[in-house]
PLY file of the C-alpha trace (Angstrom):
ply
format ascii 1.0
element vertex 201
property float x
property float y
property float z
element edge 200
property int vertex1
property int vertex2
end_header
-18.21 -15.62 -32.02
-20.83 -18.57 -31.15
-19.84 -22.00 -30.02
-20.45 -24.79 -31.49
-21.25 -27.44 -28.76
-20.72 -31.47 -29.46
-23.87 -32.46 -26.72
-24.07 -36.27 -27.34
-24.89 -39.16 -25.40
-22.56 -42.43 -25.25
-21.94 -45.78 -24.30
-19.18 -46.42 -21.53
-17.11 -47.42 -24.72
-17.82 -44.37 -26.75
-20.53 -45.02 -28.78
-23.44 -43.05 -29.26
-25.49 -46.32 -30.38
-25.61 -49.75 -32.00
-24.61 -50.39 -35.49
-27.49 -49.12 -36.93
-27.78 -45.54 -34.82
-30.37 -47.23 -32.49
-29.53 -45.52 -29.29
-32.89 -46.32 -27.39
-31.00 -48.39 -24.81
-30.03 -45.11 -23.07
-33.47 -44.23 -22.69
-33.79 -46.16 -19.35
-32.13 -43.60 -17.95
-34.40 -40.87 -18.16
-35.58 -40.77 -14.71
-36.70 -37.26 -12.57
-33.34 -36.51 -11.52
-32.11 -36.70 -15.02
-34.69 -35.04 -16.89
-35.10 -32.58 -14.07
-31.19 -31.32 -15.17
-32.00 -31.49 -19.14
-35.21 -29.25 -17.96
-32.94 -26.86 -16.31
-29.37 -26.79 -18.24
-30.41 -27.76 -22.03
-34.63 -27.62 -22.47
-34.14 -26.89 -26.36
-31.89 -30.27 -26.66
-35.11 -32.30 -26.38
-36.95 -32.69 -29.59
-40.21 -30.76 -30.09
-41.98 -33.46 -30.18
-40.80 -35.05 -26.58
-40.76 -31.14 -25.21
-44.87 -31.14 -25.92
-45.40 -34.69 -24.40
-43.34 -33.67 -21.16
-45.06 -29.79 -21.07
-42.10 -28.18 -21.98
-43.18 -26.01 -24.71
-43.53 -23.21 -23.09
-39.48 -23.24 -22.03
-37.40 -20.49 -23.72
-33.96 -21.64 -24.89
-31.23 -21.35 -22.97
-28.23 -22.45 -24.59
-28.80 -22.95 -28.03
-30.78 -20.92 -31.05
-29.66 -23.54 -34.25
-28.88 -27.38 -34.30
-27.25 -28.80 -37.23
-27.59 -32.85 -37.95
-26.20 -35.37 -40.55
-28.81 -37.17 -42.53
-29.04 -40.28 -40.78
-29.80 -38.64 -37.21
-32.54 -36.50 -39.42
-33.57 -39.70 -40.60
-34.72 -41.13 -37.26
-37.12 -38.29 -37.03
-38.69 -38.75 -40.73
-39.18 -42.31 -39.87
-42.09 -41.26 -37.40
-43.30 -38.60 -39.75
-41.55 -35.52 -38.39
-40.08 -33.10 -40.51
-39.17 -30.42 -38.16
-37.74 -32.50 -34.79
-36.33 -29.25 -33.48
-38.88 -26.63 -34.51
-38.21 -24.76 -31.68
-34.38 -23.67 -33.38
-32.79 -22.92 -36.41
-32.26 -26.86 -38.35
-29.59 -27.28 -40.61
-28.99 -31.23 -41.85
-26.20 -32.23 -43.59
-27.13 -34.09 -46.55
-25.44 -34.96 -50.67
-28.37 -37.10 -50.76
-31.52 -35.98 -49.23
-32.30 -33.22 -52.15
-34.85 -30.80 -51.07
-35.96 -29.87 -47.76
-39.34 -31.90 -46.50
-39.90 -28.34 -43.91
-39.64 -24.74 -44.25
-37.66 -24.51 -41.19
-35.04 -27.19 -42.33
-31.92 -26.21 -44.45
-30.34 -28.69 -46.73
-26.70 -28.51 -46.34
-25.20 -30.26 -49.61
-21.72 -29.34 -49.54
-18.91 -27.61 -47.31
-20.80 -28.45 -44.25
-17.50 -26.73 -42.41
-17.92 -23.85 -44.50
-21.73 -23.27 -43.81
-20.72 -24.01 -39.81
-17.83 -21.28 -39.71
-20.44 -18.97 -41.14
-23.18 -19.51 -38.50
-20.24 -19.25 -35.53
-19.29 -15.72 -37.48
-22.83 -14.70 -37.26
-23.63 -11.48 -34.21
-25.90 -12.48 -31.59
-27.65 -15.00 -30.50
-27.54 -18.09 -28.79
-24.39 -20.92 -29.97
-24.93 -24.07 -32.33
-25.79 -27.40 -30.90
-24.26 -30.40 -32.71
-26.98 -32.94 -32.55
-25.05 -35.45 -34.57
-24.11 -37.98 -35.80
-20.92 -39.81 -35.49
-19.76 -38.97 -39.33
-20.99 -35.22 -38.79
-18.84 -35.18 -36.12
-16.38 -36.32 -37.28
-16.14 -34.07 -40.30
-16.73 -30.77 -37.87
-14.78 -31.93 -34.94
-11.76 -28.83 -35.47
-14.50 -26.50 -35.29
-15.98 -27.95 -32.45
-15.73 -25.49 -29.25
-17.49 -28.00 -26.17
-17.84 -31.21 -25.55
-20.80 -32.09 -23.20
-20.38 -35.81 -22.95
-23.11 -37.18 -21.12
-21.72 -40.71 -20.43
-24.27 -43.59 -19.81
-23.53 -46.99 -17.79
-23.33 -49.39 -20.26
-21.65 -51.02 -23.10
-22.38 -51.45 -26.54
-19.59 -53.41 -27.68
-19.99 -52.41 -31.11
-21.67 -49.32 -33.03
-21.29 -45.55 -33.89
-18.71 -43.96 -32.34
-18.57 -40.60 -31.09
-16.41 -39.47 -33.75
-16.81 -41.72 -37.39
-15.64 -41.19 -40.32
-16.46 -41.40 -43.86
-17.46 -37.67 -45.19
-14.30 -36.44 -46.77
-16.43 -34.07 -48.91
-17.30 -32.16 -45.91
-13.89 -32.29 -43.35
-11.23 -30.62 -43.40
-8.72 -33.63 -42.19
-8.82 -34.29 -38.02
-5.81 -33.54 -35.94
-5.04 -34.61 -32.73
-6.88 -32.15 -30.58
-7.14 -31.84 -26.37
-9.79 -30.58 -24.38
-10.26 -29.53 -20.83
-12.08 -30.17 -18.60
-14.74 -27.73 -17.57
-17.26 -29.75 -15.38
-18.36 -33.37 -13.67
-21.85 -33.59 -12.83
-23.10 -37.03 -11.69
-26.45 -38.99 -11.49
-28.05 -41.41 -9.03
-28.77 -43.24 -12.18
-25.16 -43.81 -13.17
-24.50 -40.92 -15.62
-21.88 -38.73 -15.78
-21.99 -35.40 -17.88
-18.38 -34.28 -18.22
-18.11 -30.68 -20.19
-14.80 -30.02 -21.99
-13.87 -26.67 -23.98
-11.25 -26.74 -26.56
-7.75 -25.33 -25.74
-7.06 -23.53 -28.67
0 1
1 2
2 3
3 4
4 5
5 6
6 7
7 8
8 9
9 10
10 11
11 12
12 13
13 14
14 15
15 16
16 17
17 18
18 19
19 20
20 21
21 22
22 23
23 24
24 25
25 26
26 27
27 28
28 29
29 30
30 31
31 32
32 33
33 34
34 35
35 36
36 37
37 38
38 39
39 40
40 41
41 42
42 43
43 44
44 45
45 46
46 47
47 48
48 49
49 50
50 51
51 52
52 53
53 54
54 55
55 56
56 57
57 58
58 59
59 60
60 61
61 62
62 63
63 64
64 65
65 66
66 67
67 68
68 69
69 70
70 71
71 72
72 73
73 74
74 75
75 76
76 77
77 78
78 79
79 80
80 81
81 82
82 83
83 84
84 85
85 86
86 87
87 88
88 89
89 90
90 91
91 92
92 93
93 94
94 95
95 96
96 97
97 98
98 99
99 100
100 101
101 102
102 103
103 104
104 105
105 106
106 107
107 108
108 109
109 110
110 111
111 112
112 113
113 114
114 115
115 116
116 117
117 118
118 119
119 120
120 121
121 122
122 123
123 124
124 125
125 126
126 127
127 128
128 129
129 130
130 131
131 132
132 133
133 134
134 135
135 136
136 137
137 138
138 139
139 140
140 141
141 142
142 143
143 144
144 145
145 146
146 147
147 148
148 149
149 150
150 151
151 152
152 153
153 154
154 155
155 156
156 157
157 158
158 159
159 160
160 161
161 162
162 163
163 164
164 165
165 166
166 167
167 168
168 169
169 170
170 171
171 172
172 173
173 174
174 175
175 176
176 177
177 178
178 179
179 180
180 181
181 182
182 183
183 184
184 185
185 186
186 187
187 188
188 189
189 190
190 191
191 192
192 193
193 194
194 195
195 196
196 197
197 198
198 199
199 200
């Protein structure tokens, strides 16, 4: 059975950006040390378009073979012209509105997002399922969610997307309360903390 892995950056106050999804404030952190572990641990998290401006292509993936996305997170990418922003995986984005697919290698998901997800864990082989976002994607997939990486930033937002939002009823099943342990703590000169948590089931 794959995992499906929750790797998402947030504010100090648990949002993974401003009102709007803007989340560019975190990228001041991106220094050597940092980038030098997202090289290492999660290469295939970085879009395809960053991974060919850093000279990453050439990196196999290591964790993750598909990434699944809710429309607005998709969105960000389309805004600068790219259809494909992981072209290096499996894309699945899920979407009521967005009608057809803009790329070959993106799949529309228009209904029973947790239906299409249980099928990809089920699937033999292969590398697990990285939730890319966003908040109301999580939200509607967070029982099937198997790991948490949380990679916590120092600051605060205030206000903005939280982690886990709400507001796709079509696609959830209903949250429950649900703990997590924790697996790791890995720290940065920067200020950022990546905690990873697995699901006690």
């Amino acid at each position: 059975m794959r995992k499906l892995t929750y790797f998402v950056a947030c504010s100090l106050d648990g949002f993974i950006g401003d009102e709007q999804g803007d989340a560019s404030a975190m990228f001041r952190f991106l220094d050597e040390e940092y980038l030098d572990f997202l090289r290492t641990e999660f290469p295939e998290t970085l879009a395809s378009h960053a991974r060919a401006q850093l000279g990453l292509d050439h990196l196999e993936n290591r964790r993750f073979d598909t990434v699944i996305q809710g429309r607005h997170s998709y969105d960000l990418a389309l805004k600068e012209g790219i259809t494909s922003p992981y072209a290096h995986m499996r894309e699945f984005v899920a979407s009521r509105t967005l009608g057809a697919s803009p790329d070959p290698n993106v799949e529309i998901v228009a209904d029973d997002v947790v239906g299409r997800v249980r099928e990809l864990k089920a699937e033999q082989g292969g590398l697990d399922i990285y939730l890319c976002g966003g908040s109301r994607l999580a939200g509607a997939l967070v029982d099937e969610i198997d790991e948490l990486v949380v990679k916590s930033y120092p600051i605060i937002y205030g206000t903005g997307m939280p982690m886990f939002g709400t507001g796709m009823p079509m696609f959830g099943t209903g949250a429950r309360i649900t703990q997590f342990a924790l697996d790791s703590v890995r720290t940065f000169g920067n200020g950022v903390i990546v905690r990873t948590y697995r699901r006690e089931r």
